[in-house]
C-alpha positions as CSV (number, residue, x, y, z in Angstrom):
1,X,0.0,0.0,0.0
2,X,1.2,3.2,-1.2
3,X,1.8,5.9,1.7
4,X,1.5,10.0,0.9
5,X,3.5,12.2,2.6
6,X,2.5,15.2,3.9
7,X,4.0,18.6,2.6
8,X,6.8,19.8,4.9
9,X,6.1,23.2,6.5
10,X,7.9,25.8,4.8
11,X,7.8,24.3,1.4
12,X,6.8,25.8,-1.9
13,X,3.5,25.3,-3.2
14,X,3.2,22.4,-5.5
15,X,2.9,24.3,-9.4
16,X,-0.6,24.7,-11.0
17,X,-1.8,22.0,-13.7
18,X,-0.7,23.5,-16.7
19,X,2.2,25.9,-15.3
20,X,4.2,26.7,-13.5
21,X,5.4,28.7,-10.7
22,X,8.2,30.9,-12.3
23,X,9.9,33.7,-11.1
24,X,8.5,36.3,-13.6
25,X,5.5,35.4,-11.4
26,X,6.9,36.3,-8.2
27,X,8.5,39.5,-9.4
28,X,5.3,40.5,-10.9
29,X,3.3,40.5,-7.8
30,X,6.3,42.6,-6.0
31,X,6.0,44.7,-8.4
32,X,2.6,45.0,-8.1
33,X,2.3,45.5,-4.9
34,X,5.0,47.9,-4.9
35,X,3.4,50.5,-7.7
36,X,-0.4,49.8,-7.8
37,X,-0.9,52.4,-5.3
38,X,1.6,55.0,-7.0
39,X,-1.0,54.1,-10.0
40,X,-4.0,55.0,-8.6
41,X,-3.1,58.5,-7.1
42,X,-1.4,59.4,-10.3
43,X,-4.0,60.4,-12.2
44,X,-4.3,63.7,-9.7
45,X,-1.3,64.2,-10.4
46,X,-1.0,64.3,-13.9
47,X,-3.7,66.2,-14.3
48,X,-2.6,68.5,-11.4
49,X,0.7,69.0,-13.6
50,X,-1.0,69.7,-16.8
51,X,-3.4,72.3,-15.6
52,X,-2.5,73.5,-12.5
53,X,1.4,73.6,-12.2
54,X,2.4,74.0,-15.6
55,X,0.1,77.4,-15.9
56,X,1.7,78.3,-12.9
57,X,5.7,78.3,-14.3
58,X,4.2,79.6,-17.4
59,X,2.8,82.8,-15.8
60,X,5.7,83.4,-13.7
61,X,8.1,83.2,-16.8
62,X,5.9,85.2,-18.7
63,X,5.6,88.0,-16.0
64,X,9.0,88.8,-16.4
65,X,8.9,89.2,-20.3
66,X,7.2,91.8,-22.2
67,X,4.4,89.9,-23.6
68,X,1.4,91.6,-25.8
69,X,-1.9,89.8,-26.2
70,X,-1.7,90.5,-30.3
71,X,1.6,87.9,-29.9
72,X,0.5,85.9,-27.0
73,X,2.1,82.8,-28.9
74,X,5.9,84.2,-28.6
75,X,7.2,86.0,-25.4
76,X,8.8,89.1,-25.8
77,X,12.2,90.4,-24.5
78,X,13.3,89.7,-21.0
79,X,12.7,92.8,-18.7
80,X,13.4,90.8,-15.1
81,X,11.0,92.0,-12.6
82,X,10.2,95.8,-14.5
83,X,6.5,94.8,-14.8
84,X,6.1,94.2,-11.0
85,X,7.4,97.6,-10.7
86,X,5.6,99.2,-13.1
87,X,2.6,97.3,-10.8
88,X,3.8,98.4,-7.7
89,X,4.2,102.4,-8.9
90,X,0.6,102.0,-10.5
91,X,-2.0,103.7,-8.5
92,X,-4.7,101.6,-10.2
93,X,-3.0,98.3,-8.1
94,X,-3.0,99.8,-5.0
95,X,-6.4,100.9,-4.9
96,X,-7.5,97.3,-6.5
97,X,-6.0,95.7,-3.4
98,X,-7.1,98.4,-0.8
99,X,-10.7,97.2,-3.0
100,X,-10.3,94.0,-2.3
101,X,-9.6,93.7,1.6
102,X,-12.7,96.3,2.7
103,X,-15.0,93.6,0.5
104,X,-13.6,91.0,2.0
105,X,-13.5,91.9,5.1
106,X,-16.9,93.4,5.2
107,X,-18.4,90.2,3.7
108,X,-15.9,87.2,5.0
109,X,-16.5,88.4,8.8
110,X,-20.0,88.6,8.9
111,X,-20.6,85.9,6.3
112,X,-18.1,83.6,9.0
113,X,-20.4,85.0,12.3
114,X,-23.9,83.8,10.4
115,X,-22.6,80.4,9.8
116,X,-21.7,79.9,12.7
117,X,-24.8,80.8,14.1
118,X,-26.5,79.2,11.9
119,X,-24.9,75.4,12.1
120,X,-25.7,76.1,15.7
121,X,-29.3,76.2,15.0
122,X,-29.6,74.2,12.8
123,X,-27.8,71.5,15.1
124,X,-30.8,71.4,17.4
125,X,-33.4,68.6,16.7
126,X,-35.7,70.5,14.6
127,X,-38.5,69.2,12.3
128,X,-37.8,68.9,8.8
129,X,-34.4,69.1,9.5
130,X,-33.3,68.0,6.5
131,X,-35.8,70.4,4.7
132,X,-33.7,73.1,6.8
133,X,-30.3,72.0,6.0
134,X,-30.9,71.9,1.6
135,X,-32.7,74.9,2.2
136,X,-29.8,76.5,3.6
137,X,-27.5,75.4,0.5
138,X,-29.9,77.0,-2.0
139,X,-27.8,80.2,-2.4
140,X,-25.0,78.5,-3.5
141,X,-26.6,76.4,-5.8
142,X,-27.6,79.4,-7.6
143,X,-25.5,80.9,-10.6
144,X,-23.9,84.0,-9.9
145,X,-25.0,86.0,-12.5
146,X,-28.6,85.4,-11.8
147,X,-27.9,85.8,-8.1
148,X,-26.1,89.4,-9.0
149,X,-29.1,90.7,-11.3
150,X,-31.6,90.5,-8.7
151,X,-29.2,92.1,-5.9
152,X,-28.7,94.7,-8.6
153,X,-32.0,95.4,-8.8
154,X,-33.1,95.4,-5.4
155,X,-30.1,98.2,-5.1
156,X,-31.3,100.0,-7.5
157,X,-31.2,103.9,-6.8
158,X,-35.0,104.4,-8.1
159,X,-36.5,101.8,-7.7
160,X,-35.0,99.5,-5.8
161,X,-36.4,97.3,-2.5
162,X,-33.6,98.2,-0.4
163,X,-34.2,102.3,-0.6
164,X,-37.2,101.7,-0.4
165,X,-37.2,99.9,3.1
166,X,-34.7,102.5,4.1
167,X,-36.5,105.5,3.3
168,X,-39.8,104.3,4.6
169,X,-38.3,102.7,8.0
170,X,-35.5,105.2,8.8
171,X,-36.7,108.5,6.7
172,X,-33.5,108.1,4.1
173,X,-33.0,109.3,1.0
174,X,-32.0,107.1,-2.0
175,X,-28.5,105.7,-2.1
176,X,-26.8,105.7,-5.0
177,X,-25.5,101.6,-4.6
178,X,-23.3,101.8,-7.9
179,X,-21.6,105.0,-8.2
180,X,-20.6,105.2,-4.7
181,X,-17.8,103.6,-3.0
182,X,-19.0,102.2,0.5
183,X,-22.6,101.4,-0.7
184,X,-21.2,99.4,-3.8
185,X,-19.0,97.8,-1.9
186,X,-21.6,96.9,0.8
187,X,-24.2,95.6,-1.6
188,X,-21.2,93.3,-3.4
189,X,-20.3,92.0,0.4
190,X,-24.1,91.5,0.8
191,X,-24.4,89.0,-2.1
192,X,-21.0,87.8,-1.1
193,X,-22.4,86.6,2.0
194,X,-26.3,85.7,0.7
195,X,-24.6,83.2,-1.8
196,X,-21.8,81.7,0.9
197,X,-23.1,81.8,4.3
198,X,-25.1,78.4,4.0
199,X,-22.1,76.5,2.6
200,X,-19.9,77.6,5.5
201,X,-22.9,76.7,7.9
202,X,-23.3,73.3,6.4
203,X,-19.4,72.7,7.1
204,X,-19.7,74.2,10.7
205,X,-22.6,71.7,11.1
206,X,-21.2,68.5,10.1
207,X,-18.1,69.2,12.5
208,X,-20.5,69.9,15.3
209,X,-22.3,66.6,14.9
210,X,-18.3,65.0,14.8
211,X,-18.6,66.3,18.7
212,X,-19.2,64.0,21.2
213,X,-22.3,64.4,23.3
214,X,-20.3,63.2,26.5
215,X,-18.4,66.9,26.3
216,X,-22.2,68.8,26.4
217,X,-23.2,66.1,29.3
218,X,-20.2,67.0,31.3
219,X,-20.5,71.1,31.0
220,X,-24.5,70.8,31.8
221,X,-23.7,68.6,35.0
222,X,-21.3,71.3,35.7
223,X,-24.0,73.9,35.3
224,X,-23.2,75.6,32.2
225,X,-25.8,77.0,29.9
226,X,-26.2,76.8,26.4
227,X,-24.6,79.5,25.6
228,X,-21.3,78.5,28.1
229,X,-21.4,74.8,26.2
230,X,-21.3,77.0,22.8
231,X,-18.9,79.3,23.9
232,X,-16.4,76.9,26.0
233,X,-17.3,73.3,24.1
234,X,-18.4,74.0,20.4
235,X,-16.2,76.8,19.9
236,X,-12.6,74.9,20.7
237,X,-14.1,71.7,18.6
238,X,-14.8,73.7,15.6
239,X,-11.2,75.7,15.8
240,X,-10.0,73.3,12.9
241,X,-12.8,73.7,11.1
242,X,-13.1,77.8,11.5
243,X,-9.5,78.4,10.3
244,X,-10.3,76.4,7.1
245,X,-13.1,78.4,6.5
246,X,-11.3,81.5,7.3
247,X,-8.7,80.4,4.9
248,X,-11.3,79.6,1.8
249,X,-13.2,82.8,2.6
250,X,-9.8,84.6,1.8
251,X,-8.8,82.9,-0.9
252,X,-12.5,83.5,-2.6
253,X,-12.3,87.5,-1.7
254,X,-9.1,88.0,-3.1
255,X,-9.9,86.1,-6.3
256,X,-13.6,88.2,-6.6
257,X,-14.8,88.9,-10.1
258,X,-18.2,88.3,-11.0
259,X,-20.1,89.4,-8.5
260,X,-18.2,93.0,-9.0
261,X,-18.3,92.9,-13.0
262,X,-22.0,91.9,-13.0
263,X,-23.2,94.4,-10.3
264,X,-22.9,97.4,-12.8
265,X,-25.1,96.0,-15.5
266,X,-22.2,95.8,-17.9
267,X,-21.3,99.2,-19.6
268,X,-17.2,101.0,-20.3
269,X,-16.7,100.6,-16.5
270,X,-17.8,97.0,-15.8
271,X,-14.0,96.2,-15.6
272,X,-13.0,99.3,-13.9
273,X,-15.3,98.9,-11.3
274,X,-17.4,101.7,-11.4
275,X,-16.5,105.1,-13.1
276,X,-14.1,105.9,-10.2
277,X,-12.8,102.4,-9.7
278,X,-14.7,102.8,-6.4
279,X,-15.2,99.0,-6.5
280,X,-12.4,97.1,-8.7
281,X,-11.1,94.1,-7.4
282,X,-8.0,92.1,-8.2
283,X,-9.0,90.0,-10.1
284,X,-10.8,92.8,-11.9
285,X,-7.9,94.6,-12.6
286,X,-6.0,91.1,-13.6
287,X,-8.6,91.2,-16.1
288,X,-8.8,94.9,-17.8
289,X,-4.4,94.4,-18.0
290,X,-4.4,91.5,-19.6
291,X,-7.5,91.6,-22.2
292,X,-8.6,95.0,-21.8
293,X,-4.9,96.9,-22.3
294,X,-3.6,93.5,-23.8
295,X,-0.4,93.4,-21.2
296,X,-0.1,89.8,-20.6
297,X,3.3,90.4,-18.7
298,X,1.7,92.8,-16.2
299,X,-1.7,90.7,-16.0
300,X,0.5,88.0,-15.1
301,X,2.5,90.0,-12.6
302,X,-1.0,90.8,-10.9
303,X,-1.5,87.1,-11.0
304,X,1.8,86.2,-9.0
305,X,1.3,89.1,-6.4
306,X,-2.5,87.2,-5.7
307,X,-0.5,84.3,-5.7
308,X,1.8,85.2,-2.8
309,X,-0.8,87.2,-1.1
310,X,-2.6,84.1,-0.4
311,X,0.6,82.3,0.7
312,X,1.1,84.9,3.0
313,X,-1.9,84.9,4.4
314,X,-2.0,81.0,5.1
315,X,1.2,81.2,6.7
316,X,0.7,83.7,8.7
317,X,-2.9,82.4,9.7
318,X,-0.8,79.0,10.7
319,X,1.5,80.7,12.6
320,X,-1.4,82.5,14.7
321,X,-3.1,79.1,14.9
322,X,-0.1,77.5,16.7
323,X,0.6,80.1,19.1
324,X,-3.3,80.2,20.2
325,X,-2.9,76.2,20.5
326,X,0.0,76.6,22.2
327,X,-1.3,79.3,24.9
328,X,-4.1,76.9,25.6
């Protein structure tokens, strides 16, 4: 009678029927194994390269050139860094960017202090909660040239909703909303923050609902109120969260176009931001270099100094973060 040994621990698998075991085999699955997640993430990456990184180096080597939109296809001679001074000694620039932090701050700050308030709310077991939370998210759906033409007309100096209401409630007369500075630039912050403030709140709320109920349990047992467990519990959770939104709601008011362009009903000083530039933005001014005068070199100087405006910003924002975290 025949007897059949038992493999020996250790020992290679007996080949397939049909094969066999080779070592092309082996070093295909190390290589598999080794790559297939390089694979998978490289997509992002490639496409990062071809349209984000690439337009990059591009505008930073054509901002020191003299480059002419009627030539756009060849750059021009070098002139170093002569079109960031020319920027720097333009007056248009420096009211562009004086422009562009009043409107953000007057619609990023309050826009911020609504969402917030709002998640809060919203937080609470309400009926039709979900009804609440879309409802919320409906400004943002909506384009923001549609959104723009109605603000426009509710600011309108004759006819508009908003002089109306002011002149009826508080005895005012009409304010011109377009040709002057502070009332343009408060209408612009005001659909700023009418198409943003839900999508911030929706953020705020899904990081409050990360919170764990124990923490809320704890402070009421302590005797804290609501607005103590807001204040000394919700606020410290959401830190994370709050410089992110700080972060995007700089980023968005630095690069501000259409809600500016659109406000004056088109016209000669759509670009310019009024007849006095009362309102012109960055990226507005980006905008009337580059296709308007047909300076690509300067538009893309404008471009760059965004560019590093932004980084400063975020470093600077992560260097406050850190020493607040670190005073805690």
């Amino acid at each position: 009678m025949a007897v059949i040994e038992a493999p020996r621990a250790g020992a290679d698998p007996a080949p397939k029927r049909g094969g066999k075991n080779t070592g092309w085999q082996i070093r295909r699955s190390r290589w598999d194994l080794k790559w297939s997640p390089y694979a998978f993430v490289s997509p992002f990456f490639i496409l990062f390269a071809a349209f984000g990184l690439y337009p990059l180096l591009w505008t930073a080597w054509i901002s020191v050139h003299r480059t002419e939109l009627i030539r756009a296809d060849e750059t021009g001679d070098y002139v170093g860094f002569k079109n960031y001074l020319n920027l720097f000694n333009d007056s248009f620039f420096w009211n562009a960017l004086a422009n562009t932090i009043t409107i953000g701050v007057i619609s990023a700050v309050p826009q911020l202090l609504m969402a917030l308030g709002l998640a809060h709310i919203l937080n609470y077991r309400l009926r039709a909660s979900t009804f609440w939370r879309i409802s919320v998210l409906a400004p943002f759906a909506t384009s923001v040239a549609a959104a723009t033409v109605v603000f426009a007309q509710l600011f309108n100096r004759d006819v508009g909703v908003v002089n109306f209401l002011l002149h009826t409630l508080f005895g005012m007369d009409n304010l011109d909303w377009t040709n002057s500075k502070w009332p343009a630039q408060i209408a612009i912050s005001t659909i700023v923050i009418w198409r943003w403030t839900g999508y911030n709140a929706l953020i705020y709320l899904a990081s409050m609902q990360a919170i764990p109920n124990e923490l809320y349990e704890a402070a009421a047992i302590d005797g804290a109120g609501r607005w103590r467990q807001f204040r000394d519990v919700t606020i410290p959770a959401l830190r994370p969260t709050i410089v992110f939104t700080v972060v995007i709601s700089t980023i968005g008011s630095i690069q501000l176009f259409g809600e500016p362009l659109l406000f004056s009903s088109g016209g000669t000083n759509a670009v310019t931001g009024g007849a006095s530039r009362q309102y012109q933005t960055l990226a507005m001014y980006f905008y009337e270099r580059g296709f308007n005068n047909g300076h690509l070199g300067r538009a893309a100087a404008v471009a760059w100094c965004m560019f590093l405006i932004i980084v400063i910003f975020v470093i600077f924002n992560t260097w406050l973060t850190r020493r607040v975290r670190d005073a805690d």
